[in-house]
GUVEX-115283 format. One line per field, with one value per residue (C-alpha): residue number from 1; residue in three letters; x, y, z. Coordinates in nm, 4 decimals, decimal comma. Example, Ala and Ser with C-alpha at 12.3 -4.5 7.8 and 13.67 -1.06 7.14 Angstrom:
! residues 2
pos <- 1;2;
code <- ala;ser;
X <- 1,2300;1,3670;
Y <- -0,4500;-0,1060;
Z <- 0,7800;0,7140;
END
This chain:
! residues 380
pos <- 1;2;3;4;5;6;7;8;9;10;11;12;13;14;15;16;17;18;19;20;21;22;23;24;25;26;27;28;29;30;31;32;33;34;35;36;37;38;39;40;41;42;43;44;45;46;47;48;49;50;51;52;53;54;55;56;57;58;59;60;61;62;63;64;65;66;67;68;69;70;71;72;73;74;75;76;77;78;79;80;81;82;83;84;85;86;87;88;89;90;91;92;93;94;95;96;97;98;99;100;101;102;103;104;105;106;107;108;109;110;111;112;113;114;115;116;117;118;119;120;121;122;123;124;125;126;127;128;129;130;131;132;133;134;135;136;137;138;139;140;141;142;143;144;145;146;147;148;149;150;151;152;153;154;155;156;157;158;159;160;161;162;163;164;165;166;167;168;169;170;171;172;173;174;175;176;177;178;179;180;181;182;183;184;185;186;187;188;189;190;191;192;193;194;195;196;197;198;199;200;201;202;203;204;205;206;207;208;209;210;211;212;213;214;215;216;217;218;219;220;221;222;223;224;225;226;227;228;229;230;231;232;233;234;235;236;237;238;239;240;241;242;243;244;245;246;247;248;249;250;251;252;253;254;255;256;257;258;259;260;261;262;263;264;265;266;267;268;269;270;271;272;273;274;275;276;277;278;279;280;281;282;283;284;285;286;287;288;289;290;291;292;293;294;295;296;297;298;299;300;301;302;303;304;305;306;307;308;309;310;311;312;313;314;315;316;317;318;319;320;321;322;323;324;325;326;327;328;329;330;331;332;333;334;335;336;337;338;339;340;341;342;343;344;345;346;347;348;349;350;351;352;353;354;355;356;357;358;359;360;361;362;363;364;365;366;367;368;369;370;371;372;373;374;375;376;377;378;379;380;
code <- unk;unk;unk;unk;unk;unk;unk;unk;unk;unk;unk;unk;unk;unk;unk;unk;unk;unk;unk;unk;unk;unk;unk;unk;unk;unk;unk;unk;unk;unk;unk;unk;unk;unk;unk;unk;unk;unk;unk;unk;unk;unk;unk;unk;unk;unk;unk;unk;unk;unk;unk;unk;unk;unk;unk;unk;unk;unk;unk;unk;unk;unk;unk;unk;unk;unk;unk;unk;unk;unk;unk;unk;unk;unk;unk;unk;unk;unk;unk;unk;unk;unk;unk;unk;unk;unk;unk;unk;unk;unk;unk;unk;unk;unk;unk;unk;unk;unk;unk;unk;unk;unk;unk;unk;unk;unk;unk;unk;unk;unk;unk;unk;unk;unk;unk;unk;unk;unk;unk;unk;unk;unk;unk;unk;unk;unk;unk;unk;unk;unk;unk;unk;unk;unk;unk;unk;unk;unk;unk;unk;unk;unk;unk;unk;unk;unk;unk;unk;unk;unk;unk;unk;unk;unk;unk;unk;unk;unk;unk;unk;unk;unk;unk;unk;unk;unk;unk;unk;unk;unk;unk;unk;unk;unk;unk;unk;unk;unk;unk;unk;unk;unk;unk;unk;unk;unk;unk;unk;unk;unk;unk;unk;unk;unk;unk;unk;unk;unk;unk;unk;unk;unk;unk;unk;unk;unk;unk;unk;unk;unk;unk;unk;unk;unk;unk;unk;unk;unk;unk;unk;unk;unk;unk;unk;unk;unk;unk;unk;unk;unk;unk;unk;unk;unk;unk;unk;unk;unk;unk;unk;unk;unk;unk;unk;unk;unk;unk;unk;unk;unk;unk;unk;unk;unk;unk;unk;unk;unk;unk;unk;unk;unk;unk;unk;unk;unk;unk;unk;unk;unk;unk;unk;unk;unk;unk;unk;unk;unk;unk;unk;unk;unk;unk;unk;unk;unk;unk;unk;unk;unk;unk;unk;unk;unk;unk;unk;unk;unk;unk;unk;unk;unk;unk;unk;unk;unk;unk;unk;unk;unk;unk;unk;unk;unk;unk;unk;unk;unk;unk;unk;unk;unk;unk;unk;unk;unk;unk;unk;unk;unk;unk;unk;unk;unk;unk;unk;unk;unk;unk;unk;unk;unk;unk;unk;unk;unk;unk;unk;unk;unk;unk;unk;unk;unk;unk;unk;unk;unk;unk;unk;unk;unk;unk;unk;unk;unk;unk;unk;unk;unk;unk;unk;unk;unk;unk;unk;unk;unk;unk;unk;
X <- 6,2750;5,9267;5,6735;5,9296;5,7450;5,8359;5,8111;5,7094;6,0107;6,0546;6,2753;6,1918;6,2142;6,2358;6,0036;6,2071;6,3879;6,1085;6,0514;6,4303;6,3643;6,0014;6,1937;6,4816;6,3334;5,9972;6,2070;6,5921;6,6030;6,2589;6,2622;5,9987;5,8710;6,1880;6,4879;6,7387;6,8579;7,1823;7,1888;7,5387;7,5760;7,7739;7,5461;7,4993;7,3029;7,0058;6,7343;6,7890;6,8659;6,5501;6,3572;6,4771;6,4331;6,0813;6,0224;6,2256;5,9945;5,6734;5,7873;5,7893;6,1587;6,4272;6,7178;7,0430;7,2213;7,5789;7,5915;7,9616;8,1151;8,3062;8,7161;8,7155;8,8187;9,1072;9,1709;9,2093;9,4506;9,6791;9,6904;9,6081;9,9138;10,0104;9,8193;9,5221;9,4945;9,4614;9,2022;8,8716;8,6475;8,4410;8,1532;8,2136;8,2418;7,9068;7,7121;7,7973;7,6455;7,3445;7,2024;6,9417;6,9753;7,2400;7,1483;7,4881;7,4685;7,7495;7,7246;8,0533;8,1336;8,4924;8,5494;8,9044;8,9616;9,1916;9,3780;9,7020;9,6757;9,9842;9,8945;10,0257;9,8139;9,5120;9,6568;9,6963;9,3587;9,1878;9,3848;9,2065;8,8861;8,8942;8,7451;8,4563;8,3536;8,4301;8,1851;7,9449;7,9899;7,9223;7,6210;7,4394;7,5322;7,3463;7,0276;7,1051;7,1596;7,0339;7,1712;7,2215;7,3798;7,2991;7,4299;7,3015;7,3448;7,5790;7,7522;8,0844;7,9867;7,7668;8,1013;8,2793;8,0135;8,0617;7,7280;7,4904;7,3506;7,0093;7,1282;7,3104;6,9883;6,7749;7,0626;7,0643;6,6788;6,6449;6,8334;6,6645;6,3274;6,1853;6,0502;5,8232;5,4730;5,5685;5,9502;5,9591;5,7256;6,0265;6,2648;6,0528;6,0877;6,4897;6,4994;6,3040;6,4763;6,8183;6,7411;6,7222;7,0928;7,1367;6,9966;7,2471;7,5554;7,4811;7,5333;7,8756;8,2439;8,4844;8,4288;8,6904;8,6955;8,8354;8,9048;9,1414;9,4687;9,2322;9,2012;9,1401;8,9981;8,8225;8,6750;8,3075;8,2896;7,9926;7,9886;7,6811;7,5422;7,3406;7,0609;7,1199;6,7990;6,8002;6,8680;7,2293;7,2741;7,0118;7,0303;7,1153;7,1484;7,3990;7,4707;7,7683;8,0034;8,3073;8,5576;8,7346;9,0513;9,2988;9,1530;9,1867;9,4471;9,5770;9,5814;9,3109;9,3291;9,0445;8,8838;8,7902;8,9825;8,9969;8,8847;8,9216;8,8672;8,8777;9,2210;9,2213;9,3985;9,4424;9,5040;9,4840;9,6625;9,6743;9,8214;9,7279;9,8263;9,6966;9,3998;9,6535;9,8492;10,1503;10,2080;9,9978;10,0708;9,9179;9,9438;9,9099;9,8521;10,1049;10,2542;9,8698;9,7769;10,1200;10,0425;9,7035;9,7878;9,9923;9,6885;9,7245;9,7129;9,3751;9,4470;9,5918;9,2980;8,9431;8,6680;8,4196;8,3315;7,9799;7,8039;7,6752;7,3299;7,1577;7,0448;6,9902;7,3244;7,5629;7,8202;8,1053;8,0454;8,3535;8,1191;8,1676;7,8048;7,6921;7,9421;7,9587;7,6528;7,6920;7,4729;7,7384;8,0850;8,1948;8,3403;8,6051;8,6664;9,0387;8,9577;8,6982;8,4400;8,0723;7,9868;7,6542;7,8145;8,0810;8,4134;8,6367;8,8816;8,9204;9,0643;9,0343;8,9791;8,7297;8,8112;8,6199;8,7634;8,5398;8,5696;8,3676;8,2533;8,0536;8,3375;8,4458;8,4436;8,3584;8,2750;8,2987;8,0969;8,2945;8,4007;8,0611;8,0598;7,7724;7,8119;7,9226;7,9708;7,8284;7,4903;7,3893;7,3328;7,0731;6,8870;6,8472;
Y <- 9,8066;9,7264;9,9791;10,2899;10,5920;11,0030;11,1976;11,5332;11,6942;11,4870;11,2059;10,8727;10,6126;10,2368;10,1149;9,8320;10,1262;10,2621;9,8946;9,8669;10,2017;10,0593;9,7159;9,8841;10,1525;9,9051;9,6177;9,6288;9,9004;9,9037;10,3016;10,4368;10,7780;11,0525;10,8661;10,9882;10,8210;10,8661;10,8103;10,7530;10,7165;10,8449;11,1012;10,8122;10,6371;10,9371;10,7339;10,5479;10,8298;10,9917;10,6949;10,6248;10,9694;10,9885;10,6188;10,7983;11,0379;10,8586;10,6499;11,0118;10,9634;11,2552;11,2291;11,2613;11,3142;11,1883;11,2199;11,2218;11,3300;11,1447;11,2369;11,3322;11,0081;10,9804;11,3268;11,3088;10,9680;11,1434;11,4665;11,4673;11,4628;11,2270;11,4547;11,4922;11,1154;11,0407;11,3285;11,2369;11,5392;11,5636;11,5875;11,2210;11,0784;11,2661;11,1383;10,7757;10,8337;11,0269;10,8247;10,5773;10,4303;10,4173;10,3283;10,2253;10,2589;10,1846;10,2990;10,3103;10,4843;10,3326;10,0470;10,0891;10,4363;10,3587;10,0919;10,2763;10,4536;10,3667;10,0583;10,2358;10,5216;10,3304;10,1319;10,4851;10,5998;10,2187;10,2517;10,6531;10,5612;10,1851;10,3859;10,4757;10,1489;9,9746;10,2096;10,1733;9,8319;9,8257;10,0739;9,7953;9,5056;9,7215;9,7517;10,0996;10,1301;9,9824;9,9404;9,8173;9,8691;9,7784;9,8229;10,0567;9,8807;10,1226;10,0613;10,0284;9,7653;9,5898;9,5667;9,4571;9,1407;9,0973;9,2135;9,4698;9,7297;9,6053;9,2628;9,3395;9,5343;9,1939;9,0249;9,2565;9,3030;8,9412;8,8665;9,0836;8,9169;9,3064;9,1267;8,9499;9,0948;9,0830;9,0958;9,0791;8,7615;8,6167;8,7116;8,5524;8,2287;8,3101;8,3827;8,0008;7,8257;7,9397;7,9362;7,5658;7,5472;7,8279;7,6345;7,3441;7,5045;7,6702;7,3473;7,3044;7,3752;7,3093;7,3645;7,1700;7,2939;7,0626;7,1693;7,1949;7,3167;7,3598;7,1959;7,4297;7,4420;7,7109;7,6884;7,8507;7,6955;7,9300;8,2478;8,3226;8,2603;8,5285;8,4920;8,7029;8,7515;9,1045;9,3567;9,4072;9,3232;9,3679;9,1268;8,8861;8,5180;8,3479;8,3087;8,4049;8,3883;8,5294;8,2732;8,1971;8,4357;8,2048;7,8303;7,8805;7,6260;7,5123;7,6083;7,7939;7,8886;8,1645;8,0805;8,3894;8,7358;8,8826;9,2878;9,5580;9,9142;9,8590;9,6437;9,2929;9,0370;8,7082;8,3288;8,4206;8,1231;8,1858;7,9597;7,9734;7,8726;7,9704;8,1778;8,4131;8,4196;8,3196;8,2806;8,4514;8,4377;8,5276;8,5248;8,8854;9,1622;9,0045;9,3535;9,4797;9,1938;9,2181;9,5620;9,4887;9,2240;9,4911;9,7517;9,6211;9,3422;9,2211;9,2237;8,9005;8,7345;8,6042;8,8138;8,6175;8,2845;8,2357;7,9801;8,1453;8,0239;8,2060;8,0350;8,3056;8,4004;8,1610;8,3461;8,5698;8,9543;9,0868;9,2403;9,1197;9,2132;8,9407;8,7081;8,6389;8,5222;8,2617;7,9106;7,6916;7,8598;7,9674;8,3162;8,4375;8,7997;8,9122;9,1429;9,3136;9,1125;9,1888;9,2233;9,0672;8,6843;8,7467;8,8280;8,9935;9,0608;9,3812;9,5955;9,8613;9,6320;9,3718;9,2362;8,8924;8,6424;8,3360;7,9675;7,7946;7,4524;7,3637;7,1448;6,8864;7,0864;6,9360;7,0862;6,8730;7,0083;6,8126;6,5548;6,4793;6,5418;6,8240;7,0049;6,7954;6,9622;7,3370;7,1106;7,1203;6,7282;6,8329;6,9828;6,6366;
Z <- 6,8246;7,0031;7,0839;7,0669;7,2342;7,2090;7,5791;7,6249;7,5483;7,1789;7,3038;7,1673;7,4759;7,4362;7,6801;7,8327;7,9526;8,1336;8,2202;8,3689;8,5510;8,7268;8,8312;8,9643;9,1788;9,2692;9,3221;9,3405;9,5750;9,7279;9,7267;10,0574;10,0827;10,2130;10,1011;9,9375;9,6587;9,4437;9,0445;8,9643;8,5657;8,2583;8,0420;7,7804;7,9790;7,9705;7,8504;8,1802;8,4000;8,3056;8,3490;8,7332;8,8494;8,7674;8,9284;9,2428;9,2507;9,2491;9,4858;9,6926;9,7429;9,6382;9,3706;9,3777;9,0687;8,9977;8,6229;8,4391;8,1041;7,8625;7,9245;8,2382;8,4077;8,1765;8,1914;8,6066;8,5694;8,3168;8,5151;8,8710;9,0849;9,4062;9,6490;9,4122;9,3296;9,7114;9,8136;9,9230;10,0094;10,3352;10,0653;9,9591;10,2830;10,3932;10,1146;10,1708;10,5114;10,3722;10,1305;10,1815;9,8254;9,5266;9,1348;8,9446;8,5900;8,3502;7,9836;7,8266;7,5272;7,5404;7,6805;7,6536;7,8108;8,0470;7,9293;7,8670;8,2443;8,4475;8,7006;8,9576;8,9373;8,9489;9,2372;9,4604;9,3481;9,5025;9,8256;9,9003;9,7782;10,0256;10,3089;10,0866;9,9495;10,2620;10,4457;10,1491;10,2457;10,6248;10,5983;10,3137;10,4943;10,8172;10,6417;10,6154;10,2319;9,9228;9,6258;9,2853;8,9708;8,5944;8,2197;7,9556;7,6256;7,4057;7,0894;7,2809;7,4820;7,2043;7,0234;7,3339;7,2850;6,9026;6,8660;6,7210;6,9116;6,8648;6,9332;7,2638;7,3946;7,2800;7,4920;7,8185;7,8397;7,7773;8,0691;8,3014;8,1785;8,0917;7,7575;7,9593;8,1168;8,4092;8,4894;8,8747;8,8950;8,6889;8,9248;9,2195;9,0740;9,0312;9,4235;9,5013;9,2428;9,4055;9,7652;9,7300;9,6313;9,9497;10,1691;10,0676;10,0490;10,3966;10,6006;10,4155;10,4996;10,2253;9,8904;9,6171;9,2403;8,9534;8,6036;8,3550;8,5429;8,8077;9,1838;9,4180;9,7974;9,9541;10,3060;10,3590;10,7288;10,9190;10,6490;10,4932;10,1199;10,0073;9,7024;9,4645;9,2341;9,0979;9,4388;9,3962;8,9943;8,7128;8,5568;8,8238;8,8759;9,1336;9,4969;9,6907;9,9905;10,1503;10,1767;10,5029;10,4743;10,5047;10,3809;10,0532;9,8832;9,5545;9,1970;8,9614;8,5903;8,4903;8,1387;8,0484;7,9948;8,3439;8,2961;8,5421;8,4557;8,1455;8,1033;8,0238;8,1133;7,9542;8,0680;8,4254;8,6727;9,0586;9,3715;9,6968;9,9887;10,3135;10,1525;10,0219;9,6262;9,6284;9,2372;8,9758;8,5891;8,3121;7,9392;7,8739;8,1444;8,3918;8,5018;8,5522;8,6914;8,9722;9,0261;9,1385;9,3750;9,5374;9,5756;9,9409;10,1489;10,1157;9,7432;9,7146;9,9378;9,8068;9,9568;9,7238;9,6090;9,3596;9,1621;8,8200;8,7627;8,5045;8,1871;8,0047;8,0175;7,7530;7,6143;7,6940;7,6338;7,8180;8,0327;8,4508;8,5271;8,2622;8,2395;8,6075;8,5898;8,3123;8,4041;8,4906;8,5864;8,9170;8,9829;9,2470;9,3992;9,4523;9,7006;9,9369;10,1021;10,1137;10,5203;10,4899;10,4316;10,7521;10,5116;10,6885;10,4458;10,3086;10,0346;9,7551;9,5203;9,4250;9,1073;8,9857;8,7707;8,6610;8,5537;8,3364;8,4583;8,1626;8,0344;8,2136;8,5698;8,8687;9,2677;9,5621;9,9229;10,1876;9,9442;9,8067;9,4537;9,3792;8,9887;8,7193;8,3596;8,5406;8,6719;9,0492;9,0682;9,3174;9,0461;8,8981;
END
């Protein structure tokens, strides 16, 4: 592991870490001088979370720690009652107003923690927490809040990848370019490299996508695409829409395992007609997958439609944060919409399921043929 380092307190630090804190604070969320600015990570992640809250404080801004424990998310599915599973504290809802700033982490120690919680329970807790995230939402598509979340490689989710851990760290660093001198000069060339395909898809309305079992129309008439080079995601590496709520027609079949709080399900095929579902099947998860088209209404509507466009990204990990992103696939959102590219359509979930286009796959922009085989023709 390059140039490992001990801090004061005997801690050896890896320091793309320190690297990932410093492009994150600097960068992501542009921290100023006063803010307040939440860490919200499991303790795993503590090479990380030490790493940020020093970068928060140089930047003169103040931290707000959000650090959990393994077991306790299982522990409230399994026991919290009705009434408990659909509390939200004044506390919660004050903080999502106070904040200037938020820093996801995930770090999982199990990926599979909650994959034998009932459906249903899940379900209740997304329909009291939809407030939350929808005003989480509002306030970042306002200017009013930054944010952006990222992994911390663990041996959990190195084995979710079929990798070492060492491996899966050379694999999520690489992505985020923090092997290179100078990772955010990287990630300028990301943001001009994909504005030209912004730019493009901005004077479109109707988006067509053809693939195996696949043919599939989804209006984008007047909503906004929004470059995504490192703010929101670290690693990043697409752009994205919300879909007009009710032009979305025809049939889709997802490639990949679909995973949502960590349940997976399999062979994933959707139909739509008038931007809802109408059918969904799948090969294995059907009853999860049901139960979560019934979180709500919005549930069974697209509140996102992206183009994955890193190249640094190739293979599956079972991780949504990479795999979203792979060069050449398309992803969709069952789900909440993200304000800032005029969705309207909202929910407590937002659960993305992606097709890979490297195969065969085509995408039509008002009937003018424009990726071929996961290539933007305009690139050539």
């Amino acid at each position: 592991m390059p140039g490992l380092r001990r801090t004061f307190w005997g801690a050896v630090v890896d320091p793309r870490v320190e690297r990932l804190a410093q492009v994150l604070v600097r960068y992501s969320l542009r921290v100023q001088p006063g803010w307040l600015v939440r860490i919200s990570a499991p303790a795993v992640a503590q090479p990380l979370i030490v790493a940020a809250y020093r970068e928060i404080l140089r930047a003169g801004a103040h931290p707000l720690l959000r650090v959990t424990v393994d077991g306790v998310e299982e522990v409230f599915y399994r026991e919290a009652s009705e009434e408990q599973l659909r509390y939200v504290s004044d506390l919660q809802r004050q903080e999502v107003e106070q904040i200037h700033a938020s820093l996801g982490v995930w770090a999982d120690t199990n990926t599979r923690a909650l994959t034998n919680v009932p459906p249903q329970r899940r379900r209740i807790r997304a329909e009291a927490t939809r407030p939350l995230s929808q005003r989480f939402l509002e306030r970042a598509a306002q200017g009013a809040l930054r944010w952006v979340g990222t992994q911390f490689p663990t041996h959990a989710t190195a084995q979710e990848a079929e990798m070492s851990l060492e491996e899966y760290e050379e694999f999520v660093y690489g992505a985020g370019f923090l092997d290179r001198a100078d990772p955010v000069v990287e990630w300028q060339r990301v943001r001009e490299r994909q504005q030209r395909i912004v730019d493009f898809l901005s004077t479109k309305r109707t988006l067509r996508v053809v693939a195996e079992d696949t043919d599939l129309v989804v209006g984008v008439a007047g909503r906004r695409w929004i470059n995504a080079a490192g703010e929101h995601n670290f690693p990043d590496g697409e752009v994205f829409t919300g879909p007009e709520e009710d032009r979305t027609a025809g049939r889709v079949r997802f490639t990949f395992p679909a995973l949502y709080g960590g349940r997976e399900v399999t062979g994933v095929r959707l139909v739509f007609e008038g931007g809802r579902v109408v059918q969904a099947e799948a090969e294995k998860g059907a009853e999860f997958l049901e139960e979560m088209l019934s979180t709500d209404p919005g549930a069974r509507v697209l509140g996102e439609f992206a183009f994955g466009l890193n190249p640094h990204i190739q293979r599956f990990t079972r991780n949504t944060l990479f795999d979203e992103k792979i060069g050449g696939t398309v992803h969709m959102a069952l789900g909440s919409s993200y304000p800032e590219t005029g969705g309207r359509n909202e929910s407590g979930i937002h659960w993305d399921l992606i097709c890979d286009l490297r195969r065969g796959g085509e995408v039509y922009a008002d009937g003018e043929l424009i990726l071929k085989d996961g290539q933007f023709l305009l690139d050539a």
